[in-house]
LUMZAGU-67687 format. One line per field, with one value per residue (C-alpha): residue number from 1; z, y, x. Coordinates in Angstrom, 1 decimal. Layout:
N
num <- c(NUM, ...);
pz <- c(Z, ...);
py <- c(Y, ...);
px <- c(X, ...);
This chain:
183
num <- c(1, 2, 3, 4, 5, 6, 7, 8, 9, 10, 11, 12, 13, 14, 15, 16, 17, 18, 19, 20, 21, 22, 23, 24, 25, 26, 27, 28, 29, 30, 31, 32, 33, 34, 35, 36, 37, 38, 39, 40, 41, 42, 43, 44, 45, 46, 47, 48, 49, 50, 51, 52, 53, 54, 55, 56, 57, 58, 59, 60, 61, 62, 63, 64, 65, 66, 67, 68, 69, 70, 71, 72, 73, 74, 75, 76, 77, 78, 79, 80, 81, 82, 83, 84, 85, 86, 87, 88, 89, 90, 91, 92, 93, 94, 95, 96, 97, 98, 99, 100, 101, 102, 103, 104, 105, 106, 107, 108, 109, 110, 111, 112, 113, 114, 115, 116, 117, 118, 119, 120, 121, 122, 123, 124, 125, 126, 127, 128, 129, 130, 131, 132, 133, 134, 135, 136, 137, 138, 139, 140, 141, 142, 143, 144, 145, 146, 147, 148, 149, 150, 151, 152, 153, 154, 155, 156, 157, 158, 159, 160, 161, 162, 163, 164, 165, 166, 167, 168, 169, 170, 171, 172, 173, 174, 175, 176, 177, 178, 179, 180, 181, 182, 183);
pz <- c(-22.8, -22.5, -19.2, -17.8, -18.7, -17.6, -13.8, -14.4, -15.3, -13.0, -10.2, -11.8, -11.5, -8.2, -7.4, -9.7, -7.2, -4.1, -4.9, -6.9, -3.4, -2.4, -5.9, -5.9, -2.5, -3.8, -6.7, -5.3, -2.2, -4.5, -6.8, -3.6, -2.1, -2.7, -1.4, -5.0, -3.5, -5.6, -3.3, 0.1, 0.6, 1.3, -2.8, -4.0, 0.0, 1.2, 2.3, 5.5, 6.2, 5.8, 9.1, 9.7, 9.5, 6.6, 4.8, 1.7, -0.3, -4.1, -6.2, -9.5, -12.2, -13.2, -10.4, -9.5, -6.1, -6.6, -4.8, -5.4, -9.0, -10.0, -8.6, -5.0, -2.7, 0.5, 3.5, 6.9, 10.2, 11.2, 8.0, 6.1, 2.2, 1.4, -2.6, -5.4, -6.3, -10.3, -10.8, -9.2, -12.2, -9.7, -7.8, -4.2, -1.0, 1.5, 5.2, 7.0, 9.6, 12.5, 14.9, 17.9, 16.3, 17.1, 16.0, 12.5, 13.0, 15.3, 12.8, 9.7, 11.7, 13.6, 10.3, 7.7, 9.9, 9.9, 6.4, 7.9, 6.1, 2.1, 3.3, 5.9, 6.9, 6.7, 8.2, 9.3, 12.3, 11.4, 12.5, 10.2, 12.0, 10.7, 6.9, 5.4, 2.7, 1.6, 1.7, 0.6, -0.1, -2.6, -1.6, -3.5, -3.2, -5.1, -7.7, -11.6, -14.7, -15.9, -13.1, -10.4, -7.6, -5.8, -2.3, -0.7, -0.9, 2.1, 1.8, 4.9, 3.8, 0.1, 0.6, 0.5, 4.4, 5.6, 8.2, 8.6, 9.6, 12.9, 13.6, 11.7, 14.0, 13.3, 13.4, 13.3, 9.4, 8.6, 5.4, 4.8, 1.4, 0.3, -3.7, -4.8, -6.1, -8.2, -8.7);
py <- c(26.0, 29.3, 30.3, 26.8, 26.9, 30.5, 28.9, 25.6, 27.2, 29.6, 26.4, 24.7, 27.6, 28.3, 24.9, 24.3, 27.3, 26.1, 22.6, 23.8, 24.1, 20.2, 19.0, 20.7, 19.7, 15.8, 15.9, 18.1, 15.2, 12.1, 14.2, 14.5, 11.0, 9.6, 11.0, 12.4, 12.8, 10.7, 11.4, 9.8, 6.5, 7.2, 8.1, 6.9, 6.0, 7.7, 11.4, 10.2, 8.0, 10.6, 10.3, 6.9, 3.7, 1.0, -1.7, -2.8, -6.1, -6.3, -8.8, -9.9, -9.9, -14.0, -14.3, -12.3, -12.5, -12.6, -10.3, -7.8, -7.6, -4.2, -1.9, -1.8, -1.8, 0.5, -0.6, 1.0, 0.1, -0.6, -2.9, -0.5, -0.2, 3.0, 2.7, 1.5, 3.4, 2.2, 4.9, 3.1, 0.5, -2.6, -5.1, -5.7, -4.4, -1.6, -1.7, 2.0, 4.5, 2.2, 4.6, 3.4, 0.3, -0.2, -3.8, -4.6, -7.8, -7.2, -4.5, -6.5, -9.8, -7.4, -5.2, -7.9, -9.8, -6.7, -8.0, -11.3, -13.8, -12.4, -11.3, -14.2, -14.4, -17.5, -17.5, -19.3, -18.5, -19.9, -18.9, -16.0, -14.6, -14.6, -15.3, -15.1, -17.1, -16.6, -13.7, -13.8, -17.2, -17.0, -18.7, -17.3, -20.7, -22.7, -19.8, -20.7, -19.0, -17.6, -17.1, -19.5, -18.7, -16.5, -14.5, -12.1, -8.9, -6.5, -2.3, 0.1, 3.7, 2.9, 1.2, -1.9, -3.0, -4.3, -5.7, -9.2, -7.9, -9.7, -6.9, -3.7, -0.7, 0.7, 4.6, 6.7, 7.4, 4.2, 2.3, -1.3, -2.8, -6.5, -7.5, -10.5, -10.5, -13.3, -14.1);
px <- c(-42.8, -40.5, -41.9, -41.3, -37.7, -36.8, -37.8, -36.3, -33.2, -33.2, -33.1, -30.6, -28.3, -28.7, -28.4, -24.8, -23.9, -25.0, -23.7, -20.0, -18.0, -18.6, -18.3, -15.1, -14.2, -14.7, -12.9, -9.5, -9.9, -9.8, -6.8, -4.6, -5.5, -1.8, 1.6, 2.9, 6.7, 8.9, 11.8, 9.7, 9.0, 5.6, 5.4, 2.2, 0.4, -2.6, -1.9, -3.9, -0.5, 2.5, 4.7, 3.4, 4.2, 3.4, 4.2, 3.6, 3.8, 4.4, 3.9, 5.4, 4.0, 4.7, 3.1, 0.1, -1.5, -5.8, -7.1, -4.6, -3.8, -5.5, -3.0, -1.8, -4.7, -4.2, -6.0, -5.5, -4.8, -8.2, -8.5, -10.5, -10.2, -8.9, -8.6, -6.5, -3.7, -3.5, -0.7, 2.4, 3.2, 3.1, 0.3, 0.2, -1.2, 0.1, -1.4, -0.6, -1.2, 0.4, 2.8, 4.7, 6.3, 10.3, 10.1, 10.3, 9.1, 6.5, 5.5, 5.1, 3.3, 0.5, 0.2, -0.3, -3.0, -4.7, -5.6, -7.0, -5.3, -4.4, -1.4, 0.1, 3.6, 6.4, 9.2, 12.1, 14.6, 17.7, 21.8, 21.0, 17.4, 14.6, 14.2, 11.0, 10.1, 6.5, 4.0, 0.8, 0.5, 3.5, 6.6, 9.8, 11.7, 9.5, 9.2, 10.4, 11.5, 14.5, 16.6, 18.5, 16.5, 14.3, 14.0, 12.3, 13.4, 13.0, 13.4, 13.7, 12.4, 13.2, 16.6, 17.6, 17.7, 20.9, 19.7, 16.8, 13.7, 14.2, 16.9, 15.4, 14.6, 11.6, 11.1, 8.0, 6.5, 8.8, 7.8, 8.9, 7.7, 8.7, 9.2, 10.4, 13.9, 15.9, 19.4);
């Protein structure tokens, strides 16, 4: 039995060596898949996405959307799955690695139907612009709890935007994210 494991071992070694560098490869590509910049407001997106621009959808946790409540799910700009990030304390969907957008609007109606349909836009254009009122299938008017109302709530690069996103400027590596806010 001794002279059969002296070879077999001998194998195994070699290949641990031969196969170490890809194994290693893997697992320092799946630790730096996310932006790990808390001061960016692409924090927690693919690395694949850095200077481009996204948007991402969160939803609360009263009211979870069903195919994205296990993390935020990133898909890209081809509508490919890209993961789960798990880390970011939140549910929803991010959809990245568009460039050449000016138009927030334009932006967030071409990017979300990327998704084909999970993510669909409502809106309303009144004296105001363009108000949206449900994302996702979750409309923030008709939400209930312990609050007087709800709203969508739209952020510009991790601000609060001061503008409708019928009037926000898009830049390149922008990222527009939507939550749901109350009053």
């Amino acid at each position: 039995m001794s002279d059969f494991l002296k070879p077999a071992s001998a194998v195994a070694l070699l290949a641990l060596i031969v196969l170490a560098p890809p194994i290693q490869d893997i697992l320092s590509e799946e630790a730096s898949k996310f932006i790990d910049d808390n001061e960016s407001a692409h924090d927690g997106l693919p690395t694949e996405w850095e200077g481009k621009q996204a948007i991402c959808v969160h939803f609360p946790a009263s009211s979870p959307h069903e195919e994205f409540s296990e993390g935020v799910t990133m898909i890209g700009a081809d509508g490919s799955d890209l993961g789960v990030n798990k880390n970011l304390n939140r549910t929803g969907a991010c959809v990245g690695g568009f460039e050449g957008y000016s138009n927030g609007l334009d932006f967030m109606m071409d990017s979300t139907r990327v998704v084909s349909g999970p993510l669909s836009v409502g809106y309303d254009v009144g004296q105001w612009g363009h108000f949206v009122h449900t994302i996702g299938g979750l409309n923030a008017d008709t939400m209930t709890g312990d609050f007087n109302g709800a709203y969508w709530n739209l952020d510009h690069n991790g601000a609060t935007s001061m503008v409708g996103i019928g009037d926000l400027v898009m830049s390149e590596g922008d990222v527009i994210s939507w939550s749901v806010g109350t009053w």
